[in-house]
BAGU-104872 format. One record per residue: x, y, z of N, C-alpha, C, O in turn. Coordinates in steps of 0.05 Angstrom, whole numbers, padded with zeros to 5 digits, always signed. Each point is the difference from the previous one (the first is absolute). Layout:
BEGIN
XYZXYZXYZXYZ/...
This chain:
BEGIN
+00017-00024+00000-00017+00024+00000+00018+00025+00000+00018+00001+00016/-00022+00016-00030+00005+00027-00009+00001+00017+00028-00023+00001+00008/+00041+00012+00011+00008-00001+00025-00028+00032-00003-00009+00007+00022/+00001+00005-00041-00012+00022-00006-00022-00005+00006-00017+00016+00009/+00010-00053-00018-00029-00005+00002-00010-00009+00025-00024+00003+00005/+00043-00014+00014-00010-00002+00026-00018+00010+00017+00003+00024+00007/-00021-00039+00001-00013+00026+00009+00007+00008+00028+00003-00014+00020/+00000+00043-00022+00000+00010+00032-00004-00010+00023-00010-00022+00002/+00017+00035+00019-00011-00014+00026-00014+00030+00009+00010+00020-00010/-00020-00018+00018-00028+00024+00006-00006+00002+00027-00023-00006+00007/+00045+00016+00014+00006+00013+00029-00033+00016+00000-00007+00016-00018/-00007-00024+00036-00019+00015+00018-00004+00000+00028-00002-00022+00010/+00002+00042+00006+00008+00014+00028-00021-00005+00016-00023+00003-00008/+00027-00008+00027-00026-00006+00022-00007+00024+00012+00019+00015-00001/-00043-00003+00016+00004+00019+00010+00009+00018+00015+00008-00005+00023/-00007+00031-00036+00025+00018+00012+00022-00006-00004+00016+00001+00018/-00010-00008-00045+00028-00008-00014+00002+00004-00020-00020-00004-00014/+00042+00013+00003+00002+00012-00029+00018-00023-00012-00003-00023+00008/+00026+00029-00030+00015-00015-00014+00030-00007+00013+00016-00017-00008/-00015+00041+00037+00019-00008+00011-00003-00027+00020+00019-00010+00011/-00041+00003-00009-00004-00026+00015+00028-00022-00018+00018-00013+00011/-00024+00014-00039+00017-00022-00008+00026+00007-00011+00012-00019-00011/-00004+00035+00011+00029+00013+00004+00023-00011+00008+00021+00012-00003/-00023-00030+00013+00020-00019+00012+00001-00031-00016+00018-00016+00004/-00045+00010-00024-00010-00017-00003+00018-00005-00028+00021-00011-00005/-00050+00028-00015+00006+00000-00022+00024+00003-00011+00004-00013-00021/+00016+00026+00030+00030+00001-00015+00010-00031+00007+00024-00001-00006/-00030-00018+00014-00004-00025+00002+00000-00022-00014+00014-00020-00001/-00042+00031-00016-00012-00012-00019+00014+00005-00029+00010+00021-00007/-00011-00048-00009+00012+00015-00025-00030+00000-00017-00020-00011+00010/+00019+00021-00032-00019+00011-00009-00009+00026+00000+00015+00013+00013/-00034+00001-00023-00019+00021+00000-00014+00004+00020-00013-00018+00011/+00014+00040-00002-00028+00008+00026-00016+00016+00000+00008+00022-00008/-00029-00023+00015-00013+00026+00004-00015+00004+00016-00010-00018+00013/+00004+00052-00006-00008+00002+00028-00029+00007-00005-00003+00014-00020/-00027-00022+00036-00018+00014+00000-00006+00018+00030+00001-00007+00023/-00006+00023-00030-00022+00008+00030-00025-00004+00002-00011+00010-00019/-00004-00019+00035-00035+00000+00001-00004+00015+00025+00005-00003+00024/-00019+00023-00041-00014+00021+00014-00029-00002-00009-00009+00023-00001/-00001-00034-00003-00028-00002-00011-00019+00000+00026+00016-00006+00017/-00046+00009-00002-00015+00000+00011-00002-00021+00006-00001-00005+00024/+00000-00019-00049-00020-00037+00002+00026-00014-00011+00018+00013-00011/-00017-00039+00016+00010-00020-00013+00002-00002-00032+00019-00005-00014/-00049+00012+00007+00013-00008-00025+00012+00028-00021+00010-00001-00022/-00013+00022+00036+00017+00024-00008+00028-00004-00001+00014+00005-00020/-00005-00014+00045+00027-00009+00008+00008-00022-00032+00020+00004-00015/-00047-00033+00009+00011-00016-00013+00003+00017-00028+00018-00005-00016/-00036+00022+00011+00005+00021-00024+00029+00008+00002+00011-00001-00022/+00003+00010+00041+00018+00017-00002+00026-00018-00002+00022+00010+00002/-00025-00044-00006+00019-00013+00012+00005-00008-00039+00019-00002-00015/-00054+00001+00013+00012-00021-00036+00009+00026-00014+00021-00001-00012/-00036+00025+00013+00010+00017-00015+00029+00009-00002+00008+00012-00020/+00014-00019+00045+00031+00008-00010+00005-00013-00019+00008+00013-00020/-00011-00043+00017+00018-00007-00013-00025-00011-00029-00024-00002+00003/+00040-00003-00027-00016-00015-00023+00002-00031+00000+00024-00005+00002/-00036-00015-00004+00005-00023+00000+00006-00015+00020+00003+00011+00022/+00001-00044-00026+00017-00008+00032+00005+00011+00016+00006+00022-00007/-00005-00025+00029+00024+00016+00029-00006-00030+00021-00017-00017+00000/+00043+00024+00018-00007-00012+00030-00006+00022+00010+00003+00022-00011/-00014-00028+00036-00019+00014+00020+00021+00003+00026+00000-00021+00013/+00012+00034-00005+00013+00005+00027-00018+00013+00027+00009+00019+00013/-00030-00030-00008-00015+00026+00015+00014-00007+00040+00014-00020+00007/-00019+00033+00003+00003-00001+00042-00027+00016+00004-00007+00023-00007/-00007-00046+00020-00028+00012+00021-00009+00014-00024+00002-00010-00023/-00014+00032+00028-00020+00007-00018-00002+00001-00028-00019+00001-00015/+00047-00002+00011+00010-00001-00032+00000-00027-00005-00001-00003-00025/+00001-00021+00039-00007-00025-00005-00029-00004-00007-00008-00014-00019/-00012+00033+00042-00027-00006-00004-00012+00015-00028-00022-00008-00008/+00031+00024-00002+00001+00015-00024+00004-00016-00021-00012+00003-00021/+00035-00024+00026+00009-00019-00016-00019-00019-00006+00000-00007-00024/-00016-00004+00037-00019-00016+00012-00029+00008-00016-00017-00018-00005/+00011+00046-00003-00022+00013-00024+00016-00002-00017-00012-00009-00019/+00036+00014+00012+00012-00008-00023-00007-00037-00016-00006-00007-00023/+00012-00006+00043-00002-00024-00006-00028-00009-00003-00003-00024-00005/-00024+00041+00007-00020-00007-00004-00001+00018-00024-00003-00013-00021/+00005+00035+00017-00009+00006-00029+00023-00001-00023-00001+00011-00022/+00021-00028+00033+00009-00002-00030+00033-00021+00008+00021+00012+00001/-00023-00030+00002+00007-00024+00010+00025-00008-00026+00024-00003+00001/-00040+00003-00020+00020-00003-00025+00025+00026-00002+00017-00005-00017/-00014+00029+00033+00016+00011+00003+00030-00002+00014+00022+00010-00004/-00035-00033+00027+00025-00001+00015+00015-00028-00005-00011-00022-00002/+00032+00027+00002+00021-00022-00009+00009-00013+00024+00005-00024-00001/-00001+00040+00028+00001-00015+00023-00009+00023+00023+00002+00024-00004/-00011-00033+00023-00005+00014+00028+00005-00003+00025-00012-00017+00014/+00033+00035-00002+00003-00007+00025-00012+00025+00023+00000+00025+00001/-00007-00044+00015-00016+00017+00017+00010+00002+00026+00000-00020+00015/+00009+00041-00007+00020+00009+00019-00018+00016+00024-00015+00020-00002/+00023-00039+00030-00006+00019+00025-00037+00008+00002-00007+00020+00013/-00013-00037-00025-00033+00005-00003-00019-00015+00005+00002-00019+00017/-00020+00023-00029-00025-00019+00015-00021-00001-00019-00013+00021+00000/+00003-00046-00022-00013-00001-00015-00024+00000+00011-00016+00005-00019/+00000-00008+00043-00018+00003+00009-00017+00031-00001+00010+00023-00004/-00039-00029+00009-00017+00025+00001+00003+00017+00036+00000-00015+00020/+00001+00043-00018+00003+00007+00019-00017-00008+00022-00023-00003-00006/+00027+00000+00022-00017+00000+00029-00015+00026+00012+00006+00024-00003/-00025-00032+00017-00019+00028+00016+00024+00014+00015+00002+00024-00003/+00015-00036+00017+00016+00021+00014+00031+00007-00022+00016+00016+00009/-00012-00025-00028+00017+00021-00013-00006+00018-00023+00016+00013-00014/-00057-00014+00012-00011+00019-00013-00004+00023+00020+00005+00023-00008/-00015-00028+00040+00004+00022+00021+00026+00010-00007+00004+00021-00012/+00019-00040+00021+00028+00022+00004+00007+00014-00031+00013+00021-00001/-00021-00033-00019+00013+00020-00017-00011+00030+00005+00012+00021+00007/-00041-00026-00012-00018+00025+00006+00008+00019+00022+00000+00024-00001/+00008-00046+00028+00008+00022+00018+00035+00018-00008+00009+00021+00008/-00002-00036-00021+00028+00007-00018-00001+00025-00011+00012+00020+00005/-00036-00026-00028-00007+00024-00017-00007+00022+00015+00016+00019-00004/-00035-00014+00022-00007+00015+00014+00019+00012+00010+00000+00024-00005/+00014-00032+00017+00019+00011+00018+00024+00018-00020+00012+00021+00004/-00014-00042-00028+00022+00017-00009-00012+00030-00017+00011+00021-00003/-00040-00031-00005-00010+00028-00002-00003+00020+00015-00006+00023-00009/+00008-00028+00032+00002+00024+00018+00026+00008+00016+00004+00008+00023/+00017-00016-00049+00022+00024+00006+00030-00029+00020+00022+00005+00009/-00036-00029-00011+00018-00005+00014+00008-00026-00008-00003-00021+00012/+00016+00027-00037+00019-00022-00022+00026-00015+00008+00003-00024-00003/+00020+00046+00018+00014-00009+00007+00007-00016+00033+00020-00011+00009/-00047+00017+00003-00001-00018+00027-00006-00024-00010+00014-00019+00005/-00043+00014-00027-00001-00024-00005+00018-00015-00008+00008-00021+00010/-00001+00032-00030+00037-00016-00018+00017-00016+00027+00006-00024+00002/-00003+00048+00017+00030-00012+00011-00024-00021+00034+00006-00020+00012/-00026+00033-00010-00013-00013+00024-00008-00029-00009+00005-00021+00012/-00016+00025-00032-00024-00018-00014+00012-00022-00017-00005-00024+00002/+00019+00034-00017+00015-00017-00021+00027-00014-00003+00007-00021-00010/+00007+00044+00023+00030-00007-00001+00003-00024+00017+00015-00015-00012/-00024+00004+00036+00001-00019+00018-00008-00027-00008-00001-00018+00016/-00004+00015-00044-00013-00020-00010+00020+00004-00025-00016+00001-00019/+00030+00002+00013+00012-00007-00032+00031-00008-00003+00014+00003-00020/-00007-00012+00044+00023-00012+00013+00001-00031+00009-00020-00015-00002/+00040+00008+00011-00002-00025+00026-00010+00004+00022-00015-00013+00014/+00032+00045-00010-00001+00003+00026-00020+00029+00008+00011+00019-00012/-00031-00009+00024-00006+00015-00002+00020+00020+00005-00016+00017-00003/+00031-00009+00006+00024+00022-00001+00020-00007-00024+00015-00019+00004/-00012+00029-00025+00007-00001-00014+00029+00008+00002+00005+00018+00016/+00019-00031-00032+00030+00010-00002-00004+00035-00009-00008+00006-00023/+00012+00010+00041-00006+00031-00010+00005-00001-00041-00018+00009-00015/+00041-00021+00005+00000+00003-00031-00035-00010-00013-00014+00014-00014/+00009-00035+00023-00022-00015-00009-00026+00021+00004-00018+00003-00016/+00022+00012+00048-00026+00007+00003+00001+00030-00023-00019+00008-00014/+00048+00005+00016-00008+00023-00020+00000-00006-00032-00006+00019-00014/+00008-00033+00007-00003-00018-00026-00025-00001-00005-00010+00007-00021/-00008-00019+00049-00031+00004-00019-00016+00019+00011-00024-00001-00002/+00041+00023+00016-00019+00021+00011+00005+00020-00022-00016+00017-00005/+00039-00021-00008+00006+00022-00024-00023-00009-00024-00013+00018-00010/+00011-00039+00004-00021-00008-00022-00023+00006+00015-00017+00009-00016/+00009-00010+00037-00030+00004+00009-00010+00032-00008-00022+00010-00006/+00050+00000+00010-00008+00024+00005+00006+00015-00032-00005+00023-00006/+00013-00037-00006-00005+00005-00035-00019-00009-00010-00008+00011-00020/-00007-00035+00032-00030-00004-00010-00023+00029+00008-00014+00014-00015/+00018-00014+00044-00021+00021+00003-00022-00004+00016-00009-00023-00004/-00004+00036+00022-00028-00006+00006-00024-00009-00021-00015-00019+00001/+00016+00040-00020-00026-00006-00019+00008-00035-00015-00014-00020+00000/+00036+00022-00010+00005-00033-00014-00002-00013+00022-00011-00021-00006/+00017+00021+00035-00005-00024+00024-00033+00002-00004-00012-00021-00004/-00003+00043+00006-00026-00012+00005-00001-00011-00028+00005-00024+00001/-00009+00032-00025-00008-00012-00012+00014-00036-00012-00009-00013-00020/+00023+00007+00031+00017-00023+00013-00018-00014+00018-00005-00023-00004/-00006+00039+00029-00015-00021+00017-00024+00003-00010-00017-00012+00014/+00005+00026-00036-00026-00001-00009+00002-00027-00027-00018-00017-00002/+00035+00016-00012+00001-00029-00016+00005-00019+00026-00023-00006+00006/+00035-00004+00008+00006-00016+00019-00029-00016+00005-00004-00025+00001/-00016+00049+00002-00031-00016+00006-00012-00009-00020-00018-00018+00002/+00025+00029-00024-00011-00009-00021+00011-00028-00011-00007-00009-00022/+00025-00002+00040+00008-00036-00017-00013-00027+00006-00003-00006+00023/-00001-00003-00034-00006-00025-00003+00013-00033+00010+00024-00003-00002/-00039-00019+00010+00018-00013+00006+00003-00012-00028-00016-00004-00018/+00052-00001+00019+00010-00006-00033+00004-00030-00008+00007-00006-00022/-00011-00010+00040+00014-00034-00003-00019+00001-00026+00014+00017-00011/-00026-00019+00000-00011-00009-00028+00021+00012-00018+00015-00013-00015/-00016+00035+00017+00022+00009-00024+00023-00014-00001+00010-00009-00020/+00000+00006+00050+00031-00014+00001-00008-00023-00013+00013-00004-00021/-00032-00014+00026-00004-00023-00011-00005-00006-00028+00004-00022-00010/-00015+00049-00008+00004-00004-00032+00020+00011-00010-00003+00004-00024/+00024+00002+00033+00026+00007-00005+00017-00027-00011+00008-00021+00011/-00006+00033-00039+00028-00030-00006+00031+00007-00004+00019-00013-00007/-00021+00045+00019+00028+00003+00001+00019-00011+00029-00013-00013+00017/+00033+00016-00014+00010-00008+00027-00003+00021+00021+00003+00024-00006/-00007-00031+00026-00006+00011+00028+00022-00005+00021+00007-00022+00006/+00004+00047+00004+00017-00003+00024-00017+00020+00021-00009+00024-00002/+00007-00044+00022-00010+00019+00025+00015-00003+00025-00002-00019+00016/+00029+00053-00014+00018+00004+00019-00009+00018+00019-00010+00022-00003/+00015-00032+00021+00003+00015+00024+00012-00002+00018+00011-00022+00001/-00006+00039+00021+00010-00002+00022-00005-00016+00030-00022+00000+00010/+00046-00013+00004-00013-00015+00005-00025+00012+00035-00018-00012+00011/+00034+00045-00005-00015+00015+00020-00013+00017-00009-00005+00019+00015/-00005-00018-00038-00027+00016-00006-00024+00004+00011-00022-00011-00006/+00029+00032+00029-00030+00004+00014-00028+00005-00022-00023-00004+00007/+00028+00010-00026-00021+00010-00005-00012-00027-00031-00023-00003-00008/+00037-00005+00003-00002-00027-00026+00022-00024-00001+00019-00005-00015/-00032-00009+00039+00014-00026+00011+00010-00015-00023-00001+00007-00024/+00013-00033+00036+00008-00020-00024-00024-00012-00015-00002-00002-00024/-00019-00005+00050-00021-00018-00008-00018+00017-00021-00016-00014-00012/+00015+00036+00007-00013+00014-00018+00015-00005-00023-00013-00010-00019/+00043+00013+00013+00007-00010-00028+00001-00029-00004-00002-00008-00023/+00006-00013+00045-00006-00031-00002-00030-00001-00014-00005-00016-00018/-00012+00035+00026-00026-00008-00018-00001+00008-00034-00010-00015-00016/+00025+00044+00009+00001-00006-00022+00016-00014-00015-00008-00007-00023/+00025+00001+00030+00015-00016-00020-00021-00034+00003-00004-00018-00017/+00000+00020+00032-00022-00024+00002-00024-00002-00023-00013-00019-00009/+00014+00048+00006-00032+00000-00023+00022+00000-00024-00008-00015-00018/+00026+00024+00014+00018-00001-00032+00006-00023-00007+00011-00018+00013/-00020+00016-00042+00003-00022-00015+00039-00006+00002+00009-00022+00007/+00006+00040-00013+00024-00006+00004+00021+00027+00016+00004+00024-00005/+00002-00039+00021+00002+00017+00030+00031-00006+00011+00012-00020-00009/-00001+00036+00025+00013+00004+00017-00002+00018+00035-00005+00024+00002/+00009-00034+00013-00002+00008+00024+00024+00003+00021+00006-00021+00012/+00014+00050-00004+00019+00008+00010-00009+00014+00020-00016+00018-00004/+00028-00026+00030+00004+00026+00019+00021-00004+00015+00009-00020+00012/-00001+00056-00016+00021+00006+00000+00010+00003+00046-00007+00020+00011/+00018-00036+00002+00004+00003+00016+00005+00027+00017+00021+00010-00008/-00032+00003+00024+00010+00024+00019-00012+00025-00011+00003+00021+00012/-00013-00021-00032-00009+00012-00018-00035+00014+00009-00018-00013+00011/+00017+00042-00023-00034-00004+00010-00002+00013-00032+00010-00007-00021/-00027+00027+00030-00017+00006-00023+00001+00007-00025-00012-00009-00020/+00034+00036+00023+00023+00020-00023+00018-00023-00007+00023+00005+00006/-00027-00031-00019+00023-00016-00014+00029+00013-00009+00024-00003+00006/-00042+00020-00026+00016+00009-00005+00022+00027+00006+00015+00010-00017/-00018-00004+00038+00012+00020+00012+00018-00020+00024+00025-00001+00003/-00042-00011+00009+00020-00012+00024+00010-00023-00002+00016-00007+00017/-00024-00016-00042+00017-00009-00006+00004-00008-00038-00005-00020-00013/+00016+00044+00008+00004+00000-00041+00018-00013-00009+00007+00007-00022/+00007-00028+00033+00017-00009-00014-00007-00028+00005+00009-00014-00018/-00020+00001+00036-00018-00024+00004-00030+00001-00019-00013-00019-00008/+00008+00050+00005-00025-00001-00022+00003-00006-00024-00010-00015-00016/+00028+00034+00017+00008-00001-00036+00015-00029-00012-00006-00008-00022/+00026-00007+00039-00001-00028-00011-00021-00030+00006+00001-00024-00005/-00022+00045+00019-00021-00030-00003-00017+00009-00022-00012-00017-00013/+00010+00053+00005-00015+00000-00035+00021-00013-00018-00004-00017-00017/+00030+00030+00023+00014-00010-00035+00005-00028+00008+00002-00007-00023/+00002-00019+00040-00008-00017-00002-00018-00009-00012+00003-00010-00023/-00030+00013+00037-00031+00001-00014-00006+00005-00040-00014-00012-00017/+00029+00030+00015-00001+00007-00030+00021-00012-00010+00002+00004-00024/+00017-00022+00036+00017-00010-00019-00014-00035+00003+00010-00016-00015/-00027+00009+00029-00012-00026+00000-00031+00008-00020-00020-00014+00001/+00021+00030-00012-00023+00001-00029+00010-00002-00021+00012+00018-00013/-00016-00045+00006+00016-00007-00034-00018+00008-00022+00008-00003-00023/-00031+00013+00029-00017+00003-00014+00007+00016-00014+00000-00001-00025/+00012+00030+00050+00006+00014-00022+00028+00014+00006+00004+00024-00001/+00011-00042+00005+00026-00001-00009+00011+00034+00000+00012+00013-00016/-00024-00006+00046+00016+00023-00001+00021+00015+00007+00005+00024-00003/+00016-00051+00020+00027+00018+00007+00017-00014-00012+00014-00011+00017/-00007+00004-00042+00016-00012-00009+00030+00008+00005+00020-00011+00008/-00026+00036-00017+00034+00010-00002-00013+00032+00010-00018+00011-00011/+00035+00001+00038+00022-00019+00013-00010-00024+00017-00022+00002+00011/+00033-00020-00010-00005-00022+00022-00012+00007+00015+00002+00024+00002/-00022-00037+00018-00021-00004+00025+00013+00009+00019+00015-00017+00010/-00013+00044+00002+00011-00001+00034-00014-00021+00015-00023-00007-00005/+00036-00003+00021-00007-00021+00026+00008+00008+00030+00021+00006+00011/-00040-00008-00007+00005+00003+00037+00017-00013+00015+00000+00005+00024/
């Protein structure tokens, strides 16, 4: 295959994360990348904004919400993705109490108080440890705070709008990796043990010591269980040259 024709791998950010989430990642990977942001209101705005980067084929790179984004992708147009891995999420439909807390989220942050929620609310959950290595915690307080209040609400306003996804995962005939961490307060192991469970052809990694931000707290254990992952698809034969990094 023509190294031109490969298709991409297609980085999407979980919430309150921009393209620096995979920054550590992607220079990693050999191949093409590209970055989306979803800022959309709903899910399938987000899945609008995911097929429209790229033309043709892509893999799917999404973390947490950019996985579940991934996840309307894979229902309206399945024949697009060449492989999907779903990083740090939860194919399931929301629950009564994380439709309360987003709402109380939103609220709060509409009335002026964005950056208590970030560092009170959020930051304590996207680690191992709720205290974060100070590098780690300003790493995603800098992207939070380049997303914005208005993109966080409208972030926890798609959040309610998802669906539970195991059907989609299940008509999927591309390959499936579902990584995570293995202290992810917030999207345990047993949530990606279930999807890879619904994928027709699957893989299932977690990454020891590790919580939520894979790729921030641990990118170099991320990035060789994807270019692993993409070098075990003969299908489509896409890291030929240079050779497969290995872990």
């Amino acid at each position: 295959m023509n190294p031109a024709d490969r298709p991409p791998v297609v980085f999407v950010p979980g919430m309150l994360c921009d393209a620096d989430l995979w920054s550590a990642v992607a220079p990693r990977l050999p191949g093409r990348v590209v970055h989306v942001a979803i800022t959309a209101p709903g899910i399938g705005g987000m899945a609008e904004q995911i097929l429209s980067a790229v033309e043709g084929p892509f893999v799917l790179a999404g973390l947490s919400l950019g996985a579940i984004a991934g996840f309307e992708v894979a229902r309206r147009a399945p024949e697009r993705l060449a492989g999907f891995c779903a990083m740090s999420t939860n194919a399931g439909a929301p629950t009564p109490e994380q439709l309360a807390g987003w709402a109380e989220l939103a609220g709060r942050t509409g009335c002026g108080e964005f950056e208590t929620v970030v560092i009170e609310e959020i930051l304590p959950t996207m680690f191992a440890g709720r205290v974060p290595a100070p590098a780690l915690g300003e790493q995603f307080l800098a992207m939070a705070r380049r997303i914005g209040p208005a993109v966080f609400r409208a972030q926890l306003a798609a959040q309610a709008t998802r669906r539970d996804a195991l059907a989609a995962i299940a008509g999927l005939h591309c390959p499936v990796l579902a990584l995570c961490g293995a202290r992810d307060a917030l999207c345990p192991p047993e949530f990606h043990r279930a999807i890879a469970a619904q994928a027709r052809d699957s893989a299932f990694r977690v990454l020891p010591d590790a919580g939520h931000l894979l790729p921030v707290e641990a990118p170099e254990a991320t990035a060789a269980s994807l270019a692993d992952w993409l070098c075990e698809i003969p299908s489509l034969q896409l890291y030929e040259e240079p050779p497969c990094p290995r872990s």
